[in-house]
Structure formats: C-alpha cells, structure tokens
C-alpha positions as CSV (number, residue, x, y, z in Angstrom):
1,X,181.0,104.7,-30.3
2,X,182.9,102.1,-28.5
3,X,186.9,102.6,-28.1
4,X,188.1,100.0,-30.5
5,X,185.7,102.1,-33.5
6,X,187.6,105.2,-32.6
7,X,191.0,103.9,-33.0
8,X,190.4,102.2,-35.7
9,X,188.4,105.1,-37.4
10,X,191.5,106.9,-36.1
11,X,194.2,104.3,-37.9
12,X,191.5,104.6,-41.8
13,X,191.6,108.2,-41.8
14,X,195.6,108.2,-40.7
15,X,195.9,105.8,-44.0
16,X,193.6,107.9,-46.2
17,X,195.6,110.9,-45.4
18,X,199.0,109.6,-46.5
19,X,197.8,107.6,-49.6
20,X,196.5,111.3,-50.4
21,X,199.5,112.8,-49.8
22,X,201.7,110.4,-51.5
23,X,199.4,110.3,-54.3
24,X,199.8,114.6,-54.2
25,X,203.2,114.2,-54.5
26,X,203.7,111.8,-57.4
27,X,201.1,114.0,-58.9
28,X,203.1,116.8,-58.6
29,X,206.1,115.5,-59.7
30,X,204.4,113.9,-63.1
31,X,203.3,118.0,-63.6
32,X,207.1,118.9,-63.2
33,X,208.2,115.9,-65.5
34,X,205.5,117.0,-68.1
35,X,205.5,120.8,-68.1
36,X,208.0,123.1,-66.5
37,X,207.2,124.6,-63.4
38,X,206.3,128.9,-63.1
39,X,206.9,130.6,-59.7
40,X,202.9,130.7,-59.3
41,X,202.2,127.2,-59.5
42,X,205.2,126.3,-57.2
43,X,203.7,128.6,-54.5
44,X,200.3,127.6,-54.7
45,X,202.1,124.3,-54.7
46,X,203.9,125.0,-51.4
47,X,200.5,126.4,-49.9
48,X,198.8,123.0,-50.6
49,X,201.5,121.1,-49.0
50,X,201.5,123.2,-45.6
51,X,198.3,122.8,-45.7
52,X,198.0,119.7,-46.1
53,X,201.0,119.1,-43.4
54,X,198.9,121.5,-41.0
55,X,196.0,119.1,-41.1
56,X,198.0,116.3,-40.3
57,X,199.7,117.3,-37.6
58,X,196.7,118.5,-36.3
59,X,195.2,115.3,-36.7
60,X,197.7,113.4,-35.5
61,X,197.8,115.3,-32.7
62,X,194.3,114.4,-32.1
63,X,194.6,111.0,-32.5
64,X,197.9,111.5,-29.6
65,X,195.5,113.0,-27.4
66,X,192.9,110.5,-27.8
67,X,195.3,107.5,-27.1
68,X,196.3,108.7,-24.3
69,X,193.1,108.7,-23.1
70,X,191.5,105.5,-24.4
71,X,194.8,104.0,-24.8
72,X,196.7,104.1,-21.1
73,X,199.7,104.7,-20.0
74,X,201.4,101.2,-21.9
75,X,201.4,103.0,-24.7
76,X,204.1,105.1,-26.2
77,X,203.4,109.3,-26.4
78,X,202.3,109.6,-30.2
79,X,202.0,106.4,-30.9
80,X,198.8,105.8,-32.7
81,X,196.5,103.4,-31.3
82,X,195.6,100.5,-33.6
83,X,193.0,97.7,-32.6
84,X,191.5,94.5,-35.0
85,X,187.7,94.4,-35.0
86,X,186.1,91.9,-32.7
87,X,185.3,88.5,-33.4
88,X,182.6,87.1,-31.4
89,X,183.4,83.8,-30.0
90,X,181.8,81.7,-27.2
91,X,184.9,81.4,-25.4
92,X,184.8,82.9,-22.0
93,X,186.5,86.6,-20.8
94,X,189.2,86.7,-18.7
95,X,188.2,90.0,-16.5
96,X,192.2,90.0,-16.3
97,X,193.1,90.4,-19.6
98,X,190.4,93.5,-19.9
99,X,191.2,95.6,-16.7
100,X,189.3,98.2,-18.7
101,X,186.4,96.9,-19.1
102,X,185.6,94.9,-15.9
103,X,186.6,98.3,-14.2
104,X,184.0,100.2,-16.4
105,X,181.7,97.7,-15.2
106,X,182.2,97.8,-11.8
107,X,181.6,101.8,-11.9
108,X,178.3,101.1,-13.6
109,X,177.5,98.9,-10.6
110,X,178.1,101.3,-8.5
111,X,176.1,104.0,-10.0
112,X,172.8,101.8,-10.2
113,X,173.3,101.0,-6.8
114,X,173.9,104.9,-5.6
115,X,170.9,105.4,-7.5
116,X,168.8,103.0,-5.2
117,X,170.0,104.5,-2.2
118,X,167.9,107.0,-0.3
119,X,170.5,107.4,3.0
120,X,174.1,107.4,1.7
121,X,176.4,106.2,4.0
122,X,178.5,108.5,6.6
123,X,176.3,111.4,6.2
124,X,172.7,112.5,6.5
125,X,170.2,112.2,4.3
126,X,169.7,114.5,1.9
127,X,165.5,114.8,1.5
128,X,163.7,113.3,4.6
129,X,160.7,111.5,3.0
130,X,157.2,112.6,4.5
131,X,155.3,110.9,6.5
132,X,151.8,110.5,4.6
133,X,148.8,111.5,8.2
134,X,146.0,109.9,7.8
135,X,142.3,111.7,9.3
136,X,141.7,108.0,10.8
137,X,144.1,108.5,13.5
138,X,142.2,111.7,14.6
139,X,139.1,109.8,14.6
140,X,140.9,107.5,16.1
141,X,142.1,110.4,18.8
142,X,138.2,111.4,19.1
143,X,136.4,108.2,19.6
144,X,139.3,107.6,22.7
145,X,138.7,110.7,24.5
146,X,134.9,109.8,24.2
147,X,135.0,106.7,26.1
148,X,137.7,107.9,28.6
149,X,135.5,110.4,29.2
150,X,132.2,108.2,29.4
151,X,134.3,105.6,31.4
152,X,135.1,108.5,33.9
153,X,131.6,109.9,34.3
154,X,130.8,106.6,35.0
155,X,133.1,106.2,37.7
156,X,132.5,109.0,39.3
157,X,129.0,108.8,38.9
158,X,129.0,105.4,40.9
159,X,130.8,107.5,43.8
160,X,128.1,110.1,44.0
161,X,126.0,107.0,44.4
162,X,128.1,105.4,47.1
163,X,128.5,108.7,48.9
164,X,124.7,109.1,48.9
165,X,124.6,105.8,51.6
166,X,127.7,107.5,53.6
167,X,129.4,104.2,54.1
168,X,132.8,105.5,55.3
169,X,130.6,106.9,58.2
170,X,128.6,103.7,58.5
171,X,131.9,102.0,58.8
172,X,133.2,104.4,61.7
173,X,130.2,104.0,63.2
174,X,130.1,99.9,63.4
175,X,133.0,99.6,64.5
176,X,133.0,102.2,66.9
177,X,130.0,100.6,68.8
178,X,129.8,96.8,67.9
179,X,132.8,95.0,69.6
180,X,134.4,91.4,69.0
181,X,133.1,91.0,65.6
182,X,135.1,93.4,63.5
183,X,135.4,90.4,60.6
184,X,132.0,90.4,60.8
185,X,131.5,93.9,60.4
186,X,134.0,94.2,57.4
187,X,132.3,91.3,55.6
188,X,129.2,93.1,55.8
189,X,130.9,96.2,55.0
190,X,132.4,94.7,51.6
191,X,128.5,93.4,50.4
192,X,126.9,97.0,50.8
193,X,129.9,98.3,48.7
194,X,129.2,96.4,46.1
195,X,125.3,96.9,46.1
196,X,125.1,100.2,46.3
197,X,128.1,101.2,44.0
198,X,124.8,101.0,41.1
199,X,121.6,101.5,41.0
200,X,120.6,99.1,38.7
201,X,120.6,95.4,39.8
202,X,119.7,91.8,38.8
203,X,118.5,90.4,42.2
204,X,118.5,92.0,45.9
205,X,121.0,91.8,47.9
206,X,120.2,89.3,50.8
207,X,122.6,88.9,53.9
208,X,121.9,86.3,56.9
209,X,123.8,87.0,60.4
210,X,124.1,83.9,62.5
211,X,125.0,83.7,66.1
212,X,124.6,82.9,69.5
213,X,122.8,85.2,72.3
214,X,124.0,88.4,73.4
215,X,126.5,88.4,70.5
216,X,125.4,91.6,68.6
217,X,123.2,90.5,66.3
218,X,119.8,93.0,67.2
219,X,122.4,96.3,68.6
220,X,124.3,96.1,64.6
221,X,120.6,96.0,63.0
222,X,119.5,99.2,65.3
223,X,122.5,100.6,64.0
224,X,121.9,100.0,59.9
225,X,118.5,101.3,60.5
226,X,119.1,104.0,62.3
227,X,122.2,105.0,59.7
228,X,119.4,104.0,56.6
229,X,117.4,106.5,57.9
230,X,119.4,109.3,57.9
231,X,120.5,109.2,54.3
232,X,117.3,107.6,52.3
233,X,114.3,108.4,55.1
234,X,112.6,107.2,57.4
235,X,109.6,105.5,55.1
236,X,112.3,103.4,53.3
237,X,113.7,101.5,56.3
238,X,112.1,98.6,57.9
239,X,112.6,97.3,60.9
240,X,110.6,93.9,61.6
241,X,110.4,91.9,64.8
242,X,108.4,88.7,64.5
243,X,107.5,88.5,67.7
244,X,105.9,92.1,68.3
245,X,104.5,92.5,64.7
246,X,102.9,88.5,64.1
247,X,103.0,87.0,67.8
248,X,99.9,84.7,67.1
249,X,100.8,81.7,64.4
250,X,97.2,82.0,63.7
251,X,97.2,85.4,62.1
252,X,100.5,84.2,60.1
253,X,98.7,84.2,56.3
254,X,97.5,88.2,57.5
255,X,100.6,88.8,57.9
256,X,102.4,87.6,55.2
257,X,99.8,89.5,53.1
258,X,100.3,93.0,55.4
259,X,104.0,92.6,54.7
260,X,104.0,91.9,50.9
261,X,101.5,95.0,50.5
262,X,104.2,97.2,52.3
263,X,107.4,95.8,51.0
264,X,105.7,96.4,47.3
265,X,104.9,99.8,48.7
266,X,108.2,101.0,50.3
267,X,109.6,99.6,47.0
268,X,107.4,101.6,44.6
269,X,108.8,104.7,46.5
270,X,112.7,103.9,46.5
271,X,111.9,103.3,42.8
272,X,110.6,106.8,42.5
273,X,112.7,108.4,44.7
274,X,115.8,106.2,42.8
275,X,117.1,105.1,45.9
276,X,117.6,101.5,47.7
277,X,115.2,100.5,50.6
278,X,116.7,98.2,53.6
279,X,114.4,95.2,55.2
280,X,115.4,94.2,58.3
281,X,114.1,91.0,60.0
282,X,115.4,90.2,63.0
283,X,114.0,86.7,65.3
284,X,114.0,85.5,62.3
285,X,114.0,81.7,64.6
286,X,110.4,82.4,65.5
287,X,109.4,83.8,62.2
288,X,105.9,81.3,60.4
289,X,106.6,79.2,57.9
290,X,103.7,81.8,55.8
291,X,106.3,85.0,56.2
292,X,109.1,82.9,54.8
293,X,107.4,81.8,51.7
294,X,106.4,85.4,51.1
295,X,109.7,86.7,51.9
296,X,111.1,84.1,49.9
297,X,109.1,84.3,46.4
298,X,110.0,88.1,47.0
299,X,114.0,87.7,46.9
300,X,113.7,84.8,44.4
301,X,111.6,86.6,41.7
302,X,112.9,87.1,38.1
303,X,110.3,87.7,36.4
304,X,110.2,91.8,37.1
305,X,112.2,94.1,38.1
306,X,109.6,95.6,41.1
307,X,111.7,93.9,44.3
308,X,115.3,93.6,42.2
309,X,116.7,96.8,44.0
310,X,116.4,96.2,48.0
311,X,118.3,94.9,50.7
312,X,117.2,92.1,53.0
313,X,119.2,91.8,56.4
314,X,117.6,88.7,58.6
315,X,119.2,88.5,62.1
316,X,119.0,85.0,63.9
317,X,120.5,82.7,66.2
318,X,119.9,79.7,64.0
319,X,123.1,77.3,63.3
320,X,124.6,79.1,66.6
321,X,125.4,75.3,68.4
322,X,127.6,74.9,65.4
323,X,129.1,78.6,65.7
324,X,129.7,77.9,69.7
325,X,131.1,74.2,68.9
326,X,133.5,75.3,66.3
327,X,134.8,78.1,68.4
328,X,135.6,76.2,71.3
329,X,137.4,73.8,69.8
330,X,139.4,76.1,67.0
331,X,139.9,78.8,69.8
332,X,143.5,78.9,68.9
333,X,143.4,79.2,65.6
334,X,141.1,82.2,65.6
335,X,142.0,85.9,66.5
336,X,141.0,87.7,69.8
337,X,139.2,90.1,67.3
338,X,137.6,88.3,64.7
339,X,139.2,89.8,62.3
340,X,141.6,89.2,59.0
341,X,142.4,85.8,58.3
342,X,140.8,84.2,61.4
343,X,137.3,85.3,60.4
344,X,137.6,84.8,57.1
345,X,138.9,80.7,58.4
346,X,136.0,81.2,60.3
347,X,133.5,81.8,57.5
348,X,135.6,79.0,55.0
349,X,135.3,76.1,57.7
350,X,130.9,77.3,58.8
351,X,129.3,78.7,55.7
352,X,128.8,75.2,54.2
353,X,127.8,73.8,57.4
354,X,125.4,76.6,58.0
355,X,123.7,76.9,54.7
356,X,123.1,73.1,54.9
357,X,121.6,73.3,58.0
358,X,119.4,76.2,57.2
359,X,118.2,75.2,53.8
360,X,116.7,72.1,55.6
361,X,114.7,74.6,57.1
362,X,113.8,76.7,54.4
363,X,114.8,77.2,51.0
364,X,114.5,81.3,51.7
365,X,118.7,81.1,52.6
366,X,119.5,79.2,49.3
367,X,119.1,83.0,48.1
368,X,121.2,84.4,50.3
369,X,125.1,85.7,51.9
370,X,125.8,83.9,55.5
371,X,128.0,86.0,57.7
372,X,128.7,84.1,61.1
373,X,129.5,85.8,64.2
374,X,131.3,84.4,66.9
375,X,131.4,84.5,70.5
376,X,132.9,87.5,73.0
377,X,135.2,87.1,75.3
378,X,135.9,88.6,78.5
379,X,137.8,91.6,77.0
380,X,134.7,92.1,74.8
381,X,132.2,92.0,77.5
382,X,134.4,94.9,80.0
383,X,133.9,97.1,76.6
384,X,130.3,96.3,76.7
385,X,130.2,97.4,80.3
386,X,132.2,100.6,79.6
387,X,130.1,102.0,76.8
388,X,126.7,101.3,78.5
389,X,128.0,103.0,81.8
390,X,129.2,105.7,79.9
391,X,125.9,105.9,78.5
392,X,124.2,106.2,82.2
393,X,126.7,108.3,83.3
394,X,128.8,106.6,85.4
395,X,132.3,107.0,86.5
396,X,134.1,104.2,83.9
397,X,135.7,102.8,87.1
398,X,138.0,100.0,86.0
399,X,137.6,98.1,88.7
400,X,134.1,97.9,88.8
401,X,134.0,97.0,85.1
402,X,136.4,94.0,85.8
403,X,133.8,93.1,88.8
404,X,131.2,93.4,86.8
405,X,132.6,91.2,83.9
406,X,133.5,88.9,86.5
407,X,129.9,88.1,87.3
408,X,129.2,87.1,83.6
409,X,128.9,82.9,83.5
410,X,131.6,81.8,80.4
411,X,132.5,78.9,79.3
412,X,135.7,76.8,80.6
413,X,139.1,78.7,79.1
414,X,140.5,77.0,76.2
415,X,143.5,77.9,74.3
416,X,144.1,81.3,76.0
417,X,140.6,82.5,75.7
418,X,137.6,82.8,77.9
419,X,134.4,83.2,75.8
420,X,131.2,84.4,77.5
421,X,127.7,82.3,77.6
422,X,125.8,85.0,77.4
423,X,127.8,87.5,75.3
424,X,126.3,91.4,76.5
425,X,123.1,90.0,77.1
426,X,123.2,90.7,80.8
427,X,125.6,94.4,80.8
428,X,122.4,96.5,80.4
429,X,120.5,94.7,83.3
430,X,123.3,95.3,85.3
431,X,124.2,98.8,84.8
432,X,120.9,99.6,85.7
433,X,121.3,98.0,89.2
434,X,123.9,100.2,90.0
C-alpha cells in the first residue's frame, strides 16, 4: 500500500468514526427525550462513550504517528494527513515537486547497483571468488618438463660425441705446432665442430687446403691423423700419398678400384663401431684423373647412406699462383698472423677465384669447403727453425736461428712484410747440417 491509500484510508475511517459518534449521540439523546433515563443506563451510557473516546484517541494518535512519518516535517503535529486520489495524466513529473519520490527512487538505484557489486569501494572484498584449476595446465606442466628434458639429453648427448674426437686438445695441439696460419687453423677447427657434434649426417664433410710449398699443408695432415688415431683407431684413419701409393698412371683404374674397396671397408667399420672415419689425400696435384672420379662419385652419392658419415681432407698446392699473387699485393691489408678478420678477407676475396679455377679441373671440388693458406714470413720461418732444433736437441741459439732464417730466399718486402719462397720447406734440411 502506497502512502497516498494510507492517508486516505486514514481520513475514511477518521470520518466513519465521528458520523458514528455523532449519530451515538443523537441517539442517545432521542432515548432521553422518549423515556427517562435510570442510573444503569446512564453508566453503561458513560462506558460506551469512553470507550468510544479511548478508540479515538488511540486512533488518532495513530494516524499522528503515521503522518509524521509519511507526511514530513511541513506538516503540523496532529494534523491528519489528507491526500486526493491520483489522476493519471500524460503530462510530465516535475522530480521537484515530488522530492519524495525521486528520492525513493534514487535509493532503489542504488540498491540494484550495490547488489551488482562484488568489491565495494574503500574496503576489501568481502568473499574472494575462486579461481576454477584446470588438470590441462598440469599436462600442460608434464609435456614441458618432457621436452626440456629430451632437449637436454640431447644436448648433452651431442657433447659426449664431441668429447669422443677431443677437439679442444686437437685445437691446442694445431696451434701449438703449425705456425702462420692460425685463420686457417680456426676455419678448419669450426667445420669439425660442426660434423662431429652428430652422428647422423646427409653428405660427408669434404675440406680442400690450398697453398704454396713449404706452407704447412702435409705437417697439419700428419697431425689430424695422428690425433684421429688416437681417439677412433688406427684402422679408421687414412693417410694417402699419390705419389707412393699410385706412382705409375698406368695402374690408375687398379687403383681407383683398391681405394673404393677400402674406403667401403673402413666405412663399414666406423658404421659398426658408430664412429666417423677421416680420409686424407694429400698431392692431390699429381693425383689420375681415375682416383678423382672414384673419389668423387663417393662424396657426391645420395643415393645411400654407406659413405654419408666420413671426412675427406685433400691437401694441394693447386690455385697457389693466385694465393701468392693476392698476398703480395694485399700484404697490408692482411695480418702478420693470419688470423681474425684478415683471413677471413683472405678467404672472401680467393674462394671464388679458387673454386673456379679448380672445378675446371675437376668437378670433385664443386662438393667441397676451400680453406686457403697463405704464405710465412720471416718471423714464421725463425719458429720453424726453433721447434725443429729443439726437436734435434740443439741449443735454441737466437742468433743462429736469425742466421739460419737469413739464408731462406723470400720474396721482395712489401708493405712491412717479408714473405718466404719456400715457406719451412728447407728448416729440416738445414737443421740436419748442423
């Protein structure tokens, strides 16, 4: 019941009440005119009158209460609210005129809008919602730690197979004992890293040395074979010299045949065994056209995966007019060293000018990584003399080094540096004259 039906339910039953009492009284007073009055009606009389006076003060006082309630402080105290009924109309509400009711409004508002809040504002909240887990996410958890932990074995099992070939010692060891051709060294390094980091493999790995005489080119493939040996055996490293193994061009087919039978061989073995065999070729200038179709259709071969793990090293002086040309007339571009940034100029400025050059020759080097080394200089050649007399046993007199070095024929100084004809060609024949 709206406000406006109590007051006026309040004003019908005010009305009611005095027509009833009025009428009570004229009632009474038509008994008094009619009959005379005894002392027992007058005082049941009297009763029905408080009685009657009781109820309406104590309605009255109800309806006082109520206004002041409903009704607001603009009305007087016990003044009894009165209100017409409503008359709908289309005519718009001033929200003015009815403080009341705009106000009554604006705290239902409110309470629908408390209602939709979860967090009220300025304090905390008063039940945190949980947070629905799924199992996915520990699946999730699960199938990450599997592949870390696949990805790691991996990893680590690729450094078992890298330690097997001890390249940090074949590292200390090439550059301990091959001098002038560090950036050579390093290059060559870097390609048996990344060979032998696996086992499996989708072609060999085939690296060409080009130089001039008496540059290093035979003493670095003594010293892979000699390191091969030691960590995969001695019947998986080959060491092949044209000229002592096929001196006569006319047994050439023979030996392309001998050496396809034992590469296959050797090959069979590593695969057994699960290691990596190393070929080494070196002369490869006075090698027959027969051993390099053989060696060739060998490195080139997809169709199985027999020769697919193996490394071929061919030593030659092939393309070395180019090496010495370019050398002496860059000489001051390029490091004392060979190393860093000059070598790697170096190998820029002759790989496409070797590998043009040699696949004239022979398509065999279309297959395979050219690594250039250059010439030695004087510096280069007094180490030369130190290590081999330290070697004999003799006293590493300075001086006699330098005199030594000094008989070496080199070419005319350019740019700072004097390179040697001959490289260490001549330092062994020497020391032994001493």
């Amino acid at each position: 019941m709206s406000d406006r039906d109590s007051s006026t339910s309040a004003s019908q039953t005010e009305g009611e009440l005095e027509e009833e009492v009025e009428g009570g009284g004229e009632r009474h007073e038509n008994q008094r005119d009619s009959q005379p009055l005894s002392l027992s009606d007058f005082s049941s009389t009297l009763h029905a009158v408080i009685r009657i006076k009781q109820k309406y003060q104590a309605m009255k006082k109800r309806r006082q209460d109520m206004g002041v309630r409903l009704g607001g402080p603009g009305l007087p105290t016990g003044a009894p609210t009165r209100s017409s009924p409503n008359i709908f109309t289309f005519d718009t509400l001033n929200p003015s005129t009815f403080p009341t009711l705009s106000s009554s409004s604006s705290l239902r508002k409110k309470r629908r809008k408390k209602k939709r809040v979860l967090f009220p504002e300025g304090g905390r909240c008063r039940a945190t919602p949980k947070q629905e887990h799924s199992r996915a996410k520990y699946c999730l958890y699960l199938l990450s730690a599997i592949v870390f932990l696949q990805v790691y074995n991996a990893i680590e099992n690729l450094d078992d197979h890298v330690l097997r070939y001890d390249l940090e010692g074949l590292e200390k060891t090439l550059k301990r004992e091959v001098f002038g051709q560090q950036g050579a060294v390093e290059g060559l390094l870097s390609h048996l890293k990344e060979y032998l980091s696996t086992y499996v493999h989708n072609k060999p790995l085939v690296v060409s040395l080009h130089g001039p005489s008496g540059v290093g080119k035979s003493h670095l493939g003594r010293l892979l074979a000699g390191h091969f040996r030691s960590v995969v055996g001695e019947t998986l490293v080959l060491q092949y010299y044209v000229l002592h193994h096929c001196p006569q061009e006319a047994d050439a087919m023979q030996c392309a045949r001998d050496l396809s039978g034992l590469i296959s061989e050797m090959v069979k073995q590593a695969e057994e065994e699960e290691k990596i065999p190393l070929f080494i070729f070196d002369e490869v200038e006075h090698m027959h056209n027969e051993i390099l179709e053989t060696l060739w259709q060998l490195v080139a071969s997809r169709q199985s995966n027999e020769y697919l793990n193996a490394i071929y090293l061919f030593l030659s002086n092939l393309g070395h007019a180019h090496i010495t040309k370019h050398m002496l007339h860059n000489s001051s571009s390029i490091s004392l060293t060979m190393a860093a940034s000059g070598y790697s100029n170096l190998v820029k400025e002759l790989t496409p000018i070797l590998r043009n050059t040699l696949e004239k020759l022979h398509p065999l080097w279309a297959e395979a990584d050219i690594l250039p080394l250059g010439l030695l200089e004087k510096g280069h050649v007094m180490e030369c003399f130190l290590d081999e007399m330290t070697r004999e046993g003799f006293y590493p007199d300075h001086t006699n080094i330098e005199r030594l070095a000094g008989e070496i024929e080199y070419y005319p100084a350019v740019g700072g540096h004097k390179y040697s004809q001959t490289g260490c060609k001549q330092v062994v024949a020497k020391v032994n004259l001493l």
